[in-house]
TIRO-370527 format. One record per residue: residue number from 1; residue in three letters; y, z, x negated of N, C-alpha, C in turn. Coordinates in nm, 2 decimals, always signed. Each point is the difference from the previous one (the first is absolute). Layout:
BEGIN
PT  lumba  zaro      nv      nw      nu     cav     caw     cau      cv      cw      cu
PT    NUM   ALA       Y       Z       X       Y       Z       X       Y       Z       X
...
END
This chain:
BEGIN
PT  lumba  zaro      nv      nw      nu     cav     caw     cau      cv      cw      cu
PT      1   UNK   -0.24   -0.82   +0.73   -0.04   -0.12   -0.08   +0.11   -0.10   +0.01
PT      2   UNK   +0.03   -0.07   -0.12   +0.12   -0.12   +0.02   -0.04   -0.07   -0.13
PT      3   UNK   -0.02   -0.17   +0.04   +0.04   -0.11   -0.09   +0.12   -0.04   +0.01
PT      4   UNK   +0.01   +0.01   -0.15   +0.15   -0.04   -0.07   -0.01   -0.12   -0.10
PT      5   UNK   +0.09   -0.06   +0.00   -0.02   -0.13   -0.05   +0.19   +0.06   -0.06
PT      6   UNK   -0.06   +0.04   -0.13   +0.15   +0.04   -0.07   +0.09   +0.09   +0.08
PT      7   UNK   +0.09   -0.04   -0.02   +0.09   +0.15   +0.09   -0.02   -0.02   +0.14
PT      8   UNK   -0.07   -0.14   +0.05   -0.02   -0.02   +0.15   -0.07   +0.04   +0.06
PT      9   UNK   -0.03   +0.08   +0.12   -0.11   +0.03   +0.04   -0.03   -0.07   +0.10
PT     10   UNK   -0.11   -0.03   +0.00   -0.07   -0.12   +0.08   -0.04   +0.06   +0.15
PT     11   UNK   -0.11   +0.17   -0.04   -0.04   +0.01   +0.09   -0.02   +0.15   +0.00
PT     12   UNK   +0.00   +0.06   +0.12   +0.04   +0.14   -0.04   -0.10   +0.10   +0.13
PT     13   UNK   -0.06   +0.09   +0.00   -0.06   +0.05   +0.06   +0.00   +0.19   -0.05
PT     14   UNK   +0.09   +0.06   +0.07   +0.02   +0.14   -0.07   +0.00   +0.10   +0.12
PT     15   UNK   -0.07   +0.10   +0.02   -0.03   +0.11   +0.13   -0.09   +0.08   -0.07
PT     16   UNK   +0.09   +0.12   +0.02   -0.04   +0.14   -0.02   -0.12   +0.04   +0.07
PT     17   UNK   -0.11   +0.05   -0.05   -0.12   +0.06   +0.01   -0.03   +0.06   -0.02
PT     18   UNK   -0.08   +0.16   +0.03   -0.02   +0.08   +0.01   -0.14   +0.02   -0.07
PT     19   UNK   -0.08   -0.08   +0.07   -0.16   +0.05   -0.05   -0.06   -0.19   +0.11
PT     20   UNK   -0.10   -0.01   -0.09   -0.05   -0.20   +0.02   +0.02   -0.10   -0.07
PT     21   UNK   +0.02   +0.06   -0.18   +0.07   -0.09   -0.12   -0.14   -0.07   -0.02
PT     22   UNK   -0.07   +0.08   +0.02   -0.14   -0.16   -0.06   -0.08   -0.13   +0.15
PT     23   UNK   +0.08   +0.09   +0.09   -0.01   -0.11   +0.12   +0.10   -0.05   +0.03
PT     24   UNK   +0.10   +0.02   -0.06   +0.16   -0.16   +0.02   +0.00   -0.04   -0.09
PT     25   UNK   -0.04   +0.00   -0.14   +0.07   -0.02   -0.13   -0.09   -0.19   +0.00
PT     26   UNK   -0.13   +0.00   +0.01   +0.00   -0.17   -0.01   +0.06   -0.09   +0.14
PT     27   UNK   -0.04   +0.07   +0.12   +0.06   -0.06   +0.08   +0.17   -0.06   +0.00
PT     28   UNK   +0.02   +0.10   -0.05   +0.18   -0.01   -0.04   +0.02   -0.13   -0.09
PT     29   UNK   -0.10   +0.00   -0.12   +0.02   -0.03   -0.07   -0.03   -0.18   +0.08
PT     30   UNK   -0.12   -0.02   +0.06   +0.02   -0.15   +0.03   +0.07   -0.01   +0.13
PT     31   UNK   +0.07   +0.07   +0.09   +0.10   -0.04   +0.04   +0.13   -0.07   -0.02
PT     32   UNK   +0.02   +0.11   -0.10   +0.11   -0.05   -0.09   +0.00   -0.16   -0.08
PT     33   UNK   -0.13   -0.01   -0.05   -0.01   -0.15   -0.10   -0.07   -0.09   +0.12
PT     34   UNK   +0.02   +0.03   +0.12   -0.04   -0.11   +0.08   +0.12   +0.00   +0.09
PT     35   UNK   +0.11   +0.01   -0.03   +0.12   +0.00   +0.04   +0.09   -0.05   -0.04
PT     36   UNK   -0.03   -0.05   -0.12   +0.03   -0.07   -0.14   -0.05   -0.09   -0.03
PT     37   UNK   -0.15   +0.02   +0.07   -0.05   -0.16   -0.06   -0.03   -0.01   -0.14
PT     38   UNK   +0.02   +0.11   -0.07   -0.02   +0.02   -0.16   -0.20   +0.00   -0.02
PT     39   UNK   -0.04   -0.04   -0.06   -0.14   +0.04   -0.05   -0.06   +0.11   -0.10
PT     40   UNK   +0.15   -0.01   -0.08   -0.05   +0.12   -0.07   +0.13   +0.01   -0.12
PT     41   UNK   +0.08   +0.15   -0.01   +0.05   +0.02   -0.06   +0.01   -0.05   -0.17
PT     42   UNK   +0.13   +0.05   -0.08   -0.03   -0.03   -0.17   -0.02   +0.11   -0.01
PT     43   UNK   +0.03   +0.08   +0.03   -0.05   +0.15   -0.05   +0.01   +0.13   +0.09
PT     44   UNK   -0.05   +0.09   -0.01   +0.02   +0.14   +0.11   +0.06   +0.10   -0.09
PT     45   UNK   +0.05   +0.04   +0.06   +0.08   +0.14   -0.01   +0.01   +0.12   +0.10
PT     46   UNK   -0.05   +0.12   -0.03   -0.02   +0.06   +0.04   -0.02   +0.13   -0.01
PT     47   UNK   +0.06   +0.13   +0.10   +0.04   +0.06   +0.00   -0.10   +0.12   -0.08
PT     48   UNK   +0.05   +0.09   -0.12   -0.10   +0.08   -0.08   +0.03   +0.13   +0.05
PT     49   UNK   +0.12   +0.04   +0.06   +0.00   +0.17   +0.02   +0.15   +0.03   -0.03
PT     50   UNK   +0.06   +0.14   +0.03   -0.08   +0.06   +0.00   -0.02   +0.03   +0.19
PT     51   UNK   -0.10   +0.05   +0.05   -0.08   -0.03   +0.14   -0.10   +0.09   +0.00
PT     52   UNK   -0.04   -0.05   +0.13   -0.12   +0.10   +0.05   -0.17   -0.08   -0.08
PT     53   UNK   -0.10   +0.09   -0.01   -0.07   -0.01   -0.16   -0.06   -0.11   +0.10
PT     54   UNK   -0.05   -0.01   +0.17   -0.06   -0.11   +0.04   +0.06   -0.15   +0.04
PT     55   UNK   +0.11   +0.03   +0.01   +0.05   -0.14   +0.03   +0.04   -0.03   -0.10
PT     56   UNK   +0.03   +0.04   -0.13   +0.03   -0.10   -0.14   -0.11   -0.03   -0.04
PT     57   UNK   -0.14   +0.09   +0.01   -0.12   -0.12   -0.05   -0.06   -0.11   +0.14
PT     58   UNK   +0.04   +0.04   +0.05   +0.00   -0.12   +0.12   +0.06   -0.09   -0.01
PT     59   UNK   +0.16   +0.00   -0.01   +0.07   -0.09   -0.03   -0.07   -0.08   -0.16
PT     60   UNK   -0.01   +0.06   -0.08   -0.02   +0.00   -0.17   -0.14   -0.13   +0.02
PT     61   UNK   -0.09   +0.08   +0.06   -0.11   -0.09   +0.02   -0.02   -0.12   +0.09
PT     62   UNK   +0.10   +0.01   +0.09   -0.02   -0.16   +0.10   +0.12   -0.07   -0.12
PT     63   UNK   +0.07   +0.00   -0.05   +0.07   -0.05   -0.08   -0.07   -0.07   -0.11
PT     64   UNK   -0.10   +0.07   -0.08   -0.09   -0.06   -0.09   -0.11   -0.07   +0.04
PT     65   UNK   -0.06   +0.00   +0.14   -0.12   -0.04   +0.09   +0.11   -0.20   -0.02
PT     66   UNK   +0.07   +0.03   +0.09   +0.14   -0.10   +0.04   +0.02   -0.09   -0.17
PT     67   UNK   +0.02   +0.07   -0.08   +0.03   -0.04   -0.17   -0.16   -0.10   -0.06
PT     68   UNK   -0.07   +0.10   +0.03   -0.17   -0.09   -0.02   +0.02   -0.15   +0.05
PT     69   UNK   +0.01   +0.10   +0.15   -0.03   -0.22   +0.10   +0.08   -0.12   -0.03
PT     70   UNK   +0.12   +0.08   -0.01   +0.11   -0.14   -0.04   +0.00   -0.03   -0.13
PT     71   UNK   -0.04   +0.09   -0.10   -0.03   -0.04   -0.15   +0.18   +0.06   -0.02
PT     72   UNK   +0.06   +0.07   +0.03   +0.14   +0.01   -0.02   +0.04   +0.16   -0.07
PT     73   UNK   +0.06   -0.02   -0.08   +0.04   +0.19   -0.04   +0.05   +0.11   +0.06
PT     74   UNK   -0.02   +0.11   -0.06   +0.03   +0.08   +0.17   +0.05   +0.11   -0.12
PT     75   UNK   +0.15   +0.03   +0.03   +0.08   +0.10   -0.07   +0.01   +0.11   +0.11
PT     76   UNK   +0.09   +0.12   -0.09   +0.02   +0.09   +0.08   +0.17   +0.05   +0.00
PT     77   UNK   +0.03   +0.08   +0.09   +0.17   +0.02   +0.04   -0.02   +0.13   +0.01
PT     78   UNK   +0.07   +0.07   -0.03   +0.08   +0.13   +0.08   +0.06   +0.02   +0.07
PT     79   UNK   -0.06   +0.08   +0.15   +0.09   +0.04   +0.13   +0.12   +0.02   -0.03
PT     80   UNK   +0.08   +0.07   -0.10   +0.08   +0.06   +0.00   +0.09   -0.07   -0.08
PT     81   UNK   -0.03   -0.10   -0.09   +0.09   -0.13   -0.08   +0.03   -0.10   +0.16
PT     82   UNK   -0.12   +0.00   +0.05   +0.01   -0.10   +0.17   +0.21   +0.07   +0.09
PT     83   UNK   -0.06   +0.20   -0.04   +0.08   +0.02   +0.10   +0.17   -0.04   -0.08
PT     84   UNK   +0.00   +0.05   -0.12   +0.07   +0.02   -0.10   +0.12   -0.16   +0.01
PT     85   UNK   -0.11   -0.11   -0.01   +0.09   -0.14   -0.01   +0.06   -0.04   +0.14
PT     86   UNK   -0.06   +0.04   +0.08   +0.03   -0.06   +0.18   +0.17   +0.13   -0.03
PT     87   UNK   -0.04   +0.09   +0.00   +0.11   +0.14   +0.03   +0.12   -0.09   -0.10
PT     88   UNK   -0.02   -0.04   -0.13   +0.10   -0.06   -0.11   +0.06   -0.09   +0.06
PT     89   UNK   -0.05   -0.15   +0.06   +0.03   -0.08   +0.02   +0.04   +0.00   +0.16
PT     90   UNK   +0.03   +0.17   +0.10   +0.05   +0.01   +0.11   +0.13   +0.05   -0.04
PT     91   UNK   +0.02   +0.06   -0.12   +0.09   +0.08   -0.04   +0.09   -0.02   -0.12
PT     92   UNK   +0.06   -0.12   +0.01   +0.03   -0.09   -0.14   +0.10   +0.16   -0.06
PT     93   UNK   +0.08   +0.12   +0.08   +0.04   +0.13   -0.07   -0.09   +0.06   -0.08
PT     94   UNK   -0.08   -0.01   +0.03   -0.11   +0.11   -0.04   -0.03   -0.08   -0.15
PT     95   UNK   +0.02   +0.11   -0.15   -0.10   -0.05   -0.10   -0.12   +0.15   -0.05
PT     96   UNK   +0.02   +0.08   +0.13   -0.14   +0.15   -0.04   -0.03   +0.04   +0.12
PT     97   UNK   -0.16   -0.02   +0.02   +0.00   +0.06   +0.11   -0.17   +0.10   -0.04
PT     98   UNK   -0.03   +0.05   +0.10   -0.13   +0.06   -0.02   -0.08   -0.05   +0.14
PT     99   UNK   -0.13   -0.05   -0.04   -0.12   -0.05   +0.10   -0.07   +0.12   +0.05
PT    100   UNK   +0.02   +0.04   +0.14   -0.11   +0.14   +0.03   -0.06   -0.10   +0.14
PT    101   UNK   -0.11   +0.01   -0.04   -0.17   +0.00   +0.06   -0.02   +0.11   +0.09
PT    102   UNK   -0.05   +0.01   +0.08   -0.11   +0.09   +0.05   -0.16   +0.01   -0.01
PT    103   UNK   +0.00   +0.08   -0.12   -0.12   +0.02   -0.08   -0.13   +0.10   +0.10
PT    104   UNK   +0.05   +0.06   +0.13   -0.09   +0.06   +0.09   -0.04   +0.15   -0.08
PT    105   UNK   -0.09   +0.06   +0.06   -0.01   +0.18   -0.08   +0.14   +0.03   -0.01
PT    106   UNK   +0.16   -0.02   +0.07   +0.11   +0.04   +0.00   +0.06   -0.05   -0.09
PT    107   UNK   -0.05   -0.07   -0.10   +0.10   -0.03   -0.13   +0.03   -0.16   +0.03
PT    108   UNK   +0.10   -0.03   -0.11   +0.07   -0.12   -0.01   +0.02   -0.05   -0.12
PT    109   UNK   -0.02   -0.14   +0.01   +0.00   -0.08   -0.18   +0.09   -0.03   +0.01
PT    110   UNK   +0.09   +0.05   -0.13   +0.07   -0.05   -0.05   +0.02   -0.10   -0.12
PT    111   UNK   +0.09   -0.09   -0.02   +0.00   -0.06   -0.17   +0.18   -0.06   +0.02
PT    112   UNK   +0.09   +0.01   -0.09   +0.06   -0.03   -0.01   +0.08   -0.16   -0.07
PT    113   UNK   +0.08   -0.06   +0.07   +0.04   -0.12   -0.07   +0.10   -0.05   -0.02
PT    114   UNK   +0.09   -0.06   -0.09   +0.07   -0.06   -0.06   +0.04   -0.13   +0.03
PT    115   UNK   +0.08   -0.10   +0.05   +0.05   -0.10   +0.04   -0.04   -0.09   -0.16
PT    116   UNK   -0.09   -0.12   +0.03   -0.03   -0.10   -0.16   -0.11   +0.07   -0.10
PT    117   UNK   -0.01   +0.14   +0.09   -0.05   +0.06   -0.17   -0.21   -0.02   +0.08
PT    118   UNK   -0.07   +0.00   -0.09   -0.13   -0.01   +0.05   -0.03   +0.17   +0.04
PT    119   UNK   -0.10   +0.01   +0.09   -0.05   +0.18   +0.04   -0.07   +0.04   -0.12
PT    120   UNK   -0.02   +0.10   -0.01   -0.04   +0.06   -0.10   -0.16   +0.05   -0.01
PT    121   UNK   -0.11   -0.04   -0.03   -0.13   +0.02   +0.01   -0.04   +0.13   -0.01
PT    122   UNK   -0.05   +0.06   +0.13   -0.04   +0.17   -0.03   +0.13   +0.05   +0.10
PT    123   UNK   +0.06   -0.06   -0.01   +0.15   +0.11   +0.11   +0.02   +0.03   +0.14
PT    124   UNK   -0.14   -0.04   +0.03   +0.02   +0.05   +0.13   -0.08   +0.10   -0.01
PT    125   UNK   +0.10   +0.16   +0.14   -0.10   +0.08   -0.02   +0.02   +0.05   +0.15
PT    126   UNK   -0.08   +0.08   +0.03   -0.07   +0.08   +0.12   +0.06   +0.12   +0.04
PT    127   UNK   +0.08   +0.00   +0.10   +0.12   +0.12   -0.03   -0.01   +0.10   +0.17
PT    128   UNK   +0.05   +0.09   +0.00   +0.01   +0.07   +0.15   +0.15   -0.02   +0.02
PT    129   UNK   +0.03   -0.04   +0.15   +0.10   +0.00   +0.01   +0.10   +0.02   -0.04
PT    130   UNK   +0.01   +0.10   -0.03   +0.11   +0.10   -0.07   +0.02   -0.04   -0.14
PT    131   UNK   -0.13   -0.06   -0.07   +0.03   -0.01   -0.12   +0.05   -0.14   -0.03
PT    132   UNK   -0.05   -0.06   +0.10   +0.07   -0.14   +0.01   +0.09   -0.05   +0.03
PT    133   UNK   +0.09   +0.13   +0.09   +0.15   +0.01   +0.01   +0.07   +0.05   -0.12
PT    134   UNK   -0.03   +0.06   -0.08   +0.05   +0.08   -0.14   +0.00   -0.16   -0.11
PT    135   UNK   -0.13   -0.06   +0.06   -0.01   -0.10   -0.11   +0.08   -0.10   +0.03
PT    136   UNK   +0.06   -0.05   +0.10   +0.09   -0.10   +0.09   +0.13   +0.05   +0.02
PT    137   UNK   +0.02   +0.14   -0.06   +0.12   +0.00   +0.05   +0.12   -0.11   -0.10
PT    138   UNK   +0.11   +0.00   +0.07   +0.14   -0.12   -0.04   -0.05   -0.13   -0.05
PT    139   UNK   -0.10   -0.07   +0.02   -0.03   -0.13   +0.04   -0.05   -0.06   +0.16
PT    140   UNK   +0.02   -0.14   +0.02   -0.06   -0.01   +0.08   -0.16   +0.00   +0.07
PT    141   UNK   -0.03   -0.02   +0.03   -0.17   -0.01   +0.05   -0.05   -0.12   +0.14
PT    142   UNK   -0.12   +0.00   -0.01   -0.06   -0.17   +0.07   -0.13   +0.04   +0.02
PT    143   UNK   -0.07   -0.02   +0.09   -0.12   -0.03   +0.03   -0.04   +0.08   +0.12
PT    144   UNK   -0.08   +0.03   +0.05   -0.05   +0.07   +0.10   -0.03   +0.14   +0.03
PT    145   UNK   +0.04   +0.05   -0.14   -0.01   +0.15   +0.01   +0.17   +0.06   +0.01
PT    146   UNK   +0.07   -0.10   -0.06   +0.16   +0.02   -0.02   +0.04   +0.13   +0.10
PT    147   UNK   -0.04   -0.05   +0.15   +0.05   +0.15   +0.07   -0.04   +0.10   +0.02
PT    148   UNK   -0.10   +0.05   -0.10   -0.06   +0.16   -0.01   +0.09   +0.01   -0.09
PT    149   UNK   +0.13   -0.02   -0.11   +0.05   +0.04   -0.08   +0.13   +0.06   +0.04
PT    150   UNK   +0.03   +0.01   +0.14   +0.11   +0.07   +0.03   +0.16   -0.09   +0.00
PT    151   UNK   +0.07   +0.00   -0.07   +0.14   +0.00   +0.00   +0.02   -0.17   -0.10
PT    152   UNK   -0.09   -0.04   -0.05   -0.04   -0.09   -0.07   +0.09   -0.12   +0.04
PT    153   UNK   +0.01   -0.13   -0.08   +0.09   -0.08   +0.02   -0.12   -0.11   +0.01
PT    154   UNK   -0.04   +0.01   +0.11   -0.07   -0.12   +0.03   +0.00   -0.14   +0.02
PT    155   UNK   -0.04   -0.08   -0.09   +0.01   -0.18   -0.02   -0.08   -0.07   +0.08
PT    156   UNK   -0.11   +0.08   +0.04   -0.10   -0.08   +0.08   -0.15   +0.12   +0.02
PT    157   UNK   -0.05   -0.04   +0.10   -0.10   +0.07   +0.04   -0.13   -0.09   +0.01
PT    158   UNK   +0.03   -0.10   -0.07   -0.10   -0.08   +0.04   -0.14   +0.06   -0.09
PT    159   UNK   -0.10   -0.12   +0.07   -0.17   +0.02   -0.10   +0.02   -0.13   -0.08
PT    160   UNK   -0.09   +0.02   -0.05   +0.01   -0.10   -0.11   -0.06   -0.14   +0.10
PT    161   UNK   +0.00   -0.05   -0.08   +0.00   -0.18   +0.08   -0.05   -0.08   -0.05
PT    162   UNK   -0.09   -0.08   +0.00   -0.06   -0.07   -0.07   +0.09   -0.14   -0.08
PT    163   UNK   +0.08   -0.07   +0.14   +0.08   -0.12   -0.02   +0.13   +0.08   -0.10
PT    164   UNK   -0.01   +0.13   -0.02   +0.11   +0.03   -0.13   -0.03   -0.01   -0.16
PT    165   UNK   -0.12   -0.02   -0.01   -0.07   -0.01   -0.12   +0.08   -0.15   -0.07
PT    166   UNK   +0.08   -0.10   +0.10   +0.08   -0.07   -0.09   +0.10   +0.00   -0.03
PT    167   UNK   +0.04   +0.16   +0.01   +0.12   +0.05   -0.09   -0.03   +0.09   -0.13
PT    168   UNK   -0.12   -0.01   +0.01   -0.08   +0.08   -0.13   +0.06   -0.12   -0.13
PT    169   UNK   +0.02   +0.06   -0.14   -0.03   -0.05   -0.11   -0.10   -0.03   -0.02
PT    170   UNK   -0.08   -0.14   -0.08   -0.11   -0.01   -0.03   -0.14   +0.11   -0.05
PT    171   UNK   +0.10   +0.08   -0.09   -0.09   +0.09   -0.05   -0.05   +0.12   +0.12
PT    172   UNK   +0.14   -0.02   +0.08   -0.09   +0.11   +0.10   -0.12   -0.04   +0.13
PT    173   UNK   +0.00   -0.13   -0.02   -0.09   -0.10   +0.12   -0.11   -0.04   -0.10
PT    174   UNK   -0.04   +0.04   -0.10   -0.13   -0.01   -0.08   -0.06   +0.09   -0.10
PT    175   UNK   +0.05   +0.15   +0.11   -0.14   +0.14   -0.07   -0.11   -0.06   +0.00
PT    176   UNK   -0.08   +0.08   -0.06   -0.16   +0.02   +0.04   +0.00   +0.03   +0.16
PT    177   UNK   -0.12   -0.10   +0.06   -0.01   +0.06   +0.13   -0.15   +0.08   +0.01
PT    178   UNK   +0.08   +0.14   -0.03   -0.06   +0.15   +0.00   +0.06   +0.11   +0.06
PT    179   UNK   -0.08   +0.04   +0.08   +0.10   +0.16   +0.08   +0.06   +0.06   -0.08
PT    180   UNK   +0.11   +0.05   +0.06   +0.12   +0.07   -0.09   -0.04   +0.10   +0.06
PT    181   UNK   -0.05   +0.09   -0.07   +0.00   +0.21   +0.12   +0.07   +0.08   -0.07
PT    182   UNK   +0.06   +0.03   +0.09   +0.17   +0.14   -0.04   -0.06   +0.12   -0.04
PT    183   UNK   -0.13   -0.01   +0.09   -0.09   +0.14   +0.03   -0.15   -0.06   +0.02
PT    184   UNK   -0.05   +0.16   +0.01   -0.15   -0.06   +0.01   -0.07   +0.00   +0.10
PT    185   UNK   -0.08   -0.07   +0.04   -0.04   -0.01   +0.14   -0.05   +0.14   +0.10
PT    186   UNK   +0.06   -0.05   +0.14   -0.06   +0.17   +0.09   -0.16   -0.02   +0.01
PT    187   UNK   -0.07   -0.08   +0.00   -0.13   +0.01   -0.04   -0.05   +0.08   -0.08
PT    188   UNK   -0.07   +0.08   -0.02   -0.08   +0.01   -0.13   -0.13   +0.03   -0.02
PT    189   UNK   -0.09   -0.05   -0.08   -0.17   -0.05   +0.03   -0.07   +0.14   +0.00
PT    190   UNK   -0.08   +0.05   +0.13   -0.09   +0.10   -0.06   -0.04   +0.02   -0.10
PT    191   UNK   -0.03   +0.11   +0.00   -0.05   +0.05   -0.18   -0.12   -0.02   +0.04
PT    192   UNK   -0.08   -0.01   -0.09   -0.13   -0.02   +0.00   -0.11   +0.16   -0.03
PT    193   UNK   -0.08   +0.01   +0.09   -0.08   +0.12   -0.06   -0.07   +0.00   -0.11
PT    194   UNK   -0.02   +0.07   -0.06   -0.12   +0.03   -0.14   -0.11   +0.02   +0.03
PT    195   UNK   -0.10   -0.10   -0.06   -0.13   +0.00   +0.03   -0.04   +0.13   -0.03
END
């Protein structure tokens, strides 16, 4: 979580978690704005996918719960535009790199990007290793999946970041804030018997 006040960031709270997204996510959240002294943001932003199917509607939903109280709008981002601009603006060489995720079930999200150019809607996709090495090959690559790719020219390994969303373009810090799913959930609802 991070308040930004323009390219500044005010306040910053970012630690990798495993499993307890719907028991840190408001605590976090008034820590942070009581560190600050802020009462209440101009607007949220927040993170749509692509992710695990329970912590983006957890995130998705304390975000709009948060958007109600304050009366404030609540957009949505892409992990991978998050990883894509931090990796750009580490790497003023770099103008192509490829975002790989770790998508879990063995595969990796990929989407590809362009230095200035906006991501492309629908381009990220769901890949096995291998295939994500085929699809990465002779560009660079960024994000947290970057070293299952082998031989790769790695920019950054980072996760996406919340306080990086103010290196986003406007258009990419004001999706719909709705889950982005690469795939379809490992759930799936019993069938129901026939009377």
């Amino acid at each position: 979580m991070a308040l930004c006040d323009g390219e500044r960031i005010v306040a910053e709270h970012h630690v990798l978690i495993g499993r307890g997204h719907a028991e840190s996510v408001i605590p976090v959240v008034a820590d942070v704005m009581a560190r600050t002294g802020a009462t209440a943001p101009d607007a949220i932003v927040v993170d749509i996918g692509p992710g695990s199917f329970t912590g983006l509607r957890i995130g998705i939903a304390a975000a709009r719960a948060l958007g109600l109280a304050w009366g404030v709008p609540v957009h949505g981002m892409r992990a991978t535009d998050l990883v894509a601009a931090a990796a750009f603006a580490g790497a003023p060489d770099c103008n192509r790199l490829a975002v790989v995720l770790d998508a879990g079930r063995g595969q990796l999200y990929v989407q590809h990007f362009e230095r200035g150019q906006p991501a492309a809607d629908g381009a990220i996709v769901a890949l096995s290793p291998a295939d994500a090495t085929r699809a990465c090959a002779g560009i660079a690559v960024a994000g947290p999946g970057a070293s299952m790719l082998g031989q790769a020219r790695i920019v950054s390994e980072s996760w996406p970041r919340a306080a990086d969303a103010r290196l986003l373009t406007p258009a990419a810090r004001a999706l719909a804030p709705a889950p982005l799913y690469i795939r379809a959930p490992d759930a799936v609802a019993p069938a129901m018997p026939l009377p």
